[in-house]
C-alpha positions in Angstrom: 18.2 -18.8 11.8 16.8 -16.8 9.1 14.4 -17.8 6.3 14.8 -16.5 3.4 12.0 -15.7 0.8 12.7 -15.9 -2.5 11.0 -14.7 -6.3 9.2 -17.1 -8.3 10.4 -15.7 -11.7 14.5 -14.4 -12.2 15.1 -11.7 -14.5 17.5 -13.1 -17.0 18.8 -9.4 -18.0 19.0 -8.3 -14.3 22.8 -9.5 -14.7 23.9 -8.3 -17.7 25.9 -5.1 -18.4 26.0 -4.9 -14.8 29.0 -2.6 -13.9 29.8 -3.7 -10.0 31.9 0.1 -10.2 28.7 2.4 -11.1 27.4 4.7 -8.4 24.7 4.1 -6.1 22.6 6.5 -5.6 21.0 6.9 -1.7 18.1 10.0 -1.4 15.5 9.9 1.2 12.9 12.9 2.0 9.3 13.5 3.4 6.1 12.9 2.0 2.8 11.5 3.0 3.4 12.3 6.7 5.8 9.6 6.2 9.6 9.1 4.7 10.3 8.2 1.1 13.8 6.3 0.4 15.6 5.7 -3.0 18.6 3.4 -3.4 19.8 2.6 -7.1 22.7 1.5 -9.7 23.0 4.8 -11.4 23.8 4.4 -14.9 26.6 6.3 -16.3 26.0 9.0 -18.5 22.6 9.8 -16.7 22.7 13.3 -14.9 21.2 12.5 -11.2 21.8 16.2 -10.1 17.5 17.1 -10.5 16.7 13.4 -9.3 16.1 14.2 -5.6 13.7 17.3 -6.9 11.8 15.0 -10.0 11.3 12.4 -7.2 9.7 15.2 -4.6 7.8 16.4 -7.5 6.4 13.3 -8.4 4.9 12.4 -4.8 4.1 15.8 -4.0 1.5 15.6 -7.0 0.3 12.4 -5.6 -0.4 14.1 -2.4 -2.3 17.2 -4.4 -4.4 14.2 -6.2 -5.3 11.4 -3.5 -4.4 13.3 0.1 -7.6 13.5 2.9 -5.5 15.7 4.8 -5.2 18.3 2.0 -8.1 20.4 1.9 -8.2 21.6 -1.6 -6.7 17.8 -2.9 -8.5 16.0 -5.9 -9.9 13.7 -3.4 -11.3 16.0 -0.7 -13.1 17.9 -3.6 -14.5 15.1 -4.5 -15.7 14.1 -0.9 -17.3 18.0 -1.0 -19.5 17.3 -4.1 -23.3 17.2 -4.0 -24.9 13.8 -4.2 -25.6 13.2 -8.1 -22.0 15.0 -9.3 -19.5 13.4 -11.4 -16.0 14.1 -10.9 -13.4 13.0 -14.3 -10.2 12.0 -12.1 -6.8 12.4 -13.1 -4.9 9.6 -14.5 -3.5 8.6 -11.3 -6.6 9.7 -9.2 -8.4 7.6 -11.6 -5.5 3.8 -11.9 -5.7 3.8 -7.7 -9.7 4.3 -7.7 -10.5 1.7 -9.6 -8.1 -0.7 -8.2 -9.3 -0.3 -4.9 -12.8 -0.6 -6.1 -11.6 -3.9 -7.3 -9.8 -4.8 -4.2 -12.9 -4.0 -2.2 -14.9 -6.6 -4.3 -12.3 -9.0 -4.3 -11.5 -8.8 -0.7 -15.6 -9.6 0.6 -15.7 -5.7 1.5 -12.2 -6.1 4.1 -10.7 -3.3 1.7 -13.5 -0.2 1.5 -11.7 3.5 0.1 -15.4 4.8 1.5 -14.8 4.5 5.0 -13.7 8.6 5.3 -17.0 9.3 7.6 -16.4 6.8 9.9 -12.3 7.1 9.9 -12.9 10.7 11.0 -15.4 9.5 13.9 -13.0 7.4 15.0 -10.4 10.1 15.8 -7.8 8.4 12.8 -8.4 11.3 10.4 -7.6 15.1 9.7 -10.1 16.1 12.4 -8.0 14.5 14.9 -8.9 12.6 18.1 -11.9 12.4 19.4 -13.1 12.6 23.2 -15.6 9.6 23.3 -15.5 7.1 20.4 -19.0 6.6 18.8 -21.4 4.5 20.4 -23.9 1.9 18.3 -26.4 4.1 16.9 -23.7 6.5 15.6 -22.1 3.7 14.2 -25.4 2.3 12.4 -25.8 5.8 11.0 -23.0 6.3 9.4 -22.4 3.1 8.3 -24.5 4.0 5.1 -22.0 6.8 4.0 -19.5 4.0 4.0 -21.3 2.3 1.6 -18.5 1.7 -1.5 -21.5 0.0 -3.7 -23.0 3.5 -3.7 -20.4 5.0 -5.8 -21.0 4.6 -9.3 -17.8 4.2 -11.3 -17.4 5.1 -15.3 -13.9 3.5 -16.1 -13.7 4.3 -20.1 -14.1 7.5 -19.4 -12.3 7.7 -15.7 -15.3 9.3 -13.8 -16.5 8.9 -10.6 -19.9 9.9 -9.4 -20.6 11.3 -5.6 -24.1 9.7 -4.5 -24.0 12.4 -1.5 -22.0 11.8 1.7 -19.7 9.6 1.0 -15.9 10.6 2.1 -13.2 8.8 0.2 -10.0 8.0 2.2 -7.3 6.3 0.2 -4.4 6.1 2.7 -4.8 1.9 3.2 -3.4 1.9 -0.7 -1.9 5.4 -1.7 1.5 5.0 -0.3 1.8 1.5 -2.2 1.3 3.6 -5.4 3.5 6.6 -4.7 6.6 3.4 -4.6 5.2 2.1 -7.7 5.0 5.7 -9.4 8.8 6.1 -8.2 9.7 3.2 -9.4 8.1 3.4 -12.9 9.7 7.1 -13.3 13.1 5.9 -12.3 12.9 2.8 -14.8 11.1 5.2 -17.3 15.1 7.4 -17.0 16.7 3.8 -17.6 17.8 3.3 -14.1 17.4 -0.7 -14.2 18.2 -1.5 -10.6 16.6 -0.1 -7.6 14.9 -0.4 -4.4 12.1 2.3 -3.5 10.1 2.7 -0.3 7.5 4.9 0.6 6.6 4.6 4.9 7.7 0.9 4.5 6.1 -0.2 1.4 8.7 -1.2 -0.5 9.7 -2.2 -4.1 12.8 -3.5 -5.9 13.8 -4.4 -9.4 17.1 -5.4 -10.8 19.9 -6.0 -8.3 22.6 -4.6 -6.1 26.3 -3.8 -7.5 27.7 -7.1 -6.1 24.8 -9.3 -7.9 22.8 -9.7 -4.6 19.1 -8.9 -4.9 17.3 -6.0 -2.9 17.2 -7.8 0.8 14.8 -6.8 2.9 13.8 -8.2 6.4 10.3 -8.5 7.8 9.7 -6.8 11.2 9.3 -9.7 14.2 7.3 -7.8 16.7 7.1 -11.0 18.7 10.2 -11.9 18.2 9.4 -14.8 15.5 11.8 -16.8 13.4 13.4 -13.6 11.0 11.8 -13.8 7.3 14.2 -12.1 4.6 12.8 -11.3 1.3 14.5 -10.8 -2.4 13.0 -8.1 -3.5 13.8 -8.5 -7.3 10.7 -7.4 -9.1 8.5 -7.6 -5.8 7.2 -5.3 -3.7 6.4 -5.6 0.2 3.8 -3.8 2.0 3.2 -4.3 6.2 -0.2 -3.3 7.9 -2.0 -4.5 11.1 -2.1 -2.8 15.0 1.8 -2.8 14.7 1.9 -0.4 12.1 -1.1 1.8 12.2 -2.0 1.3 16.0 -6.2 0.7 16.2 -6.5 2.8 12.7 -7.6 -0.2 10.9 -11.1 -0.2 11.1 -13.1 -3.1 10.2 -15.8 -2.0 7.1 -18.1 -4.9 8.6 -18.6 -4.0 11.8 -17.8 0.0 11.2 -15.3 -0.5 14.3 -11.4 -1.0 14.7 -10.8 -4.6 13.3 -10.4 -7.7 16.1 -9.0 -10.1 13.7 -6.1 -10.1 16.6 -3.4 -9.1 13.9 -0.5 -7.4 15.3 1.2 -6.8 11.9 0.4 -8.4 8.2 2.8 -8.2 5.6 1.7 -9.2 1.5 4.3 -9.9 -1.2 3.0 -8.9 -4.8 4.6 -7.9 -8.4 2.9 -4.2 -7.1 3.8 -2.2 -4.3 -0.3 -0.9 -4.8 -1.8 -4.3 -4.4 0.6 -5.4 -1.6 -1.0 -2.6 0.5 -4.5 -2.8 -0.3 -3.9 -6.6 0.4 -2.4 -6.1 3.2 -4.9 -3.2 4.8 -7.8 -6.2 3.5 -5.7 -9.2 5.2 -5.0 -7.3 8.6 -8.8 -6.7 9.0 -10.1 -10.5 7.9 -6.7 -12.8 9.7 -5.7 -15.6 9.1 -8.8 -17.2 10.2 -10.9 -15.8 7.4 -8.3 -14.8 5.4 -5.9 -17.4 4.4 -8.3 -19.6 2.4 -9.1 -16.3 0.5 -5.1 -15.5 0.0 -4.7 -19.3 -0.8 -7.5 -19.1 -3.5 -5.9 -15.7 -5.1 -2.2 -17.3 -4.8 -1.6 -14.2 -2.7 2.0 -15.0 -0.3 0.8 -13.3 3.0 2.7 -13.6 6.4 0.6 -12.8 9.5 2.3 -12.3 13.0 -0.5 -12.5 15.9 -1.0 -10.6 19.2 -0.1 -13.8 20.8 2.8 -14.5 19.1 2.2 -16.9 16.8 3.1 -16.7 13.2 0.6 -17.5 10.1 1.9 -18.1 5.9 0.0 -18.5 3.2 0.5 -21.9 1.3 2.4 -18.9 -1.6 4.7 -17.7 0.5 6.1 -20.9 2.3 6.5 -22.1 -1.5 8.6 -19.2 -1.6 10.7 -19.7 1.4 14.0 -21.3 0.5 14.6 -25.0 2.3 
């Protein structure tokens, strides 16, 4: 048996002028230490021969703004500055920060973008692994660089200021961006039907050739009852031990989360939110997370170490009887 997920608002144009002959298009490439997949209903009369190199382009300036492995990247010059230095971030630099800044508030401090310092300690960042994790004191001391209140955040004018010591790492949200950035450039060239996914944060718009939405199963690590979702203006974005092994650290205790999450997966309207969500969810559980995604009306699906299975009151109204 499969459940089937499905959206709570239906495109009334997603039908129309819908030509069941056009081409689909299917590209797929690197980026992000990760893959990046593109299915669409090409329209006719819209050259796709530079679409494979405006899509590369568009992620591989994502990566030059917001990468912590990318030594001379927007974001590690930032995490170089002085304490007291204000940095003006590029547009995109600048939509992601303060999103995540909002996501870290909204989430009780589950979702931190400052938590470089102690991400590298652990062995999870460009340094590489480490011989001996850190022990309590080095944990209390660099808690402090992890500190997101420190940052002090000018949104009119999209500037960001560097108390001192503070290492930004972005990865818990970027690659929910890059699918949203593909997806608005592709709609921007009047593709109206697509499915983008970025290292299996996914987001789809329109439908498929035949009519049928974007279909995309959940993983069932444990083997739980199969969840498929319609991915028609919804994006899907999976975190937890499953995905990222320990890498999820938790910003309360400054060590890898023991919410006993083995994989968390968030349904939003953004591909950016669904993966800061789901980073935030994966490190709170169901246990002091639900009420939270209840209150927000956020549909979140949490699969457990011990197999059992967790929904948010939004998502099982979403689940077809």
């Amino acid at each position: 048996m499969i459940r089937v997920a499905l959206p709570p608002v239906i495109d009334d144009n997603a039908l129309r002028g819908l030509d069941p002959k056009a081409p689909m298009v299917a590209l797929s490439g690197q980026t992000m230490g990760t893959v990046w997949r593109v299915r669409a209903v090409w329209p006719q009369g819209l050259d796709s021969a530079d679409l494979r190199g405006a899509i590369a382009a568009r992620l591989d300036d994502l990566v030059r703004r917001m990468s912590h492995w990318q030594a001379d990247s927007e974001l590690c010059l930032f995490n170089n500055l002085q304490g007291g230095e204000w940095a003006s971030l590029s547009p995109d630099f600048a939509h992601v920060m303060a999103a995540s800044l909002d996501l870290a508030q909204a989430s009780g401090g589950a979702f931190n973008p400052a938590m470089g310092r102690l991400v590298d300690r652990w062995g999870f960042g460009p340094p590489g692994p480490v011989t001996a994790p850190p022990g309590d004191g080095e944990i209390a001391t660099l808690r402090p660089c992890c500190d997101v209140s420190r940052l002090a955040w000018d949104s009119a004018a999209g500037r960001l200021r560097q108390p001192g010591g503070v290492s930004l790492d972005l990865s818990g949200i970027a690659k929910g961006y890059g699918v949203d950035a593909l997806a608005a450039m592709l709609r921007a060239m009047g593709v109206r039907h697509g499915l983008v996914e970025v290292g299996g944060e996914l987001f789809g718009w329109g439908v498929q050739r035949d009519g049928q939405p974007w279909w995309v199963d959940l993983e069932n690590p444990m083997g739980v009852m199969p969840l498929r979702i319609a991915l028609h203006g919804l994006a899907v974005a999976t975190s937890g031990t499953y995905v990222r092994g320990g890498h999820n650290l938790d910003p309360s205790t400054g060590r890898p989360a023991q919410s006993g999450v083995l994989a968390c997966s968030v349904i939003h309207t953004e591909a950016m939110i669904a993966d800061g969500w789901a980073s935030a969810m994966s490190v709170l559980g169901p246990d002091r997370g639900r009420e939270l995604a209840d209150r927000r009306g956020l549909a979140v699906r949490w699969v457990m170490e011990d197999g059992g299975e967790v929904l948010s009151a939004t998502l099982v109204d979403m689940i077809a009887n």
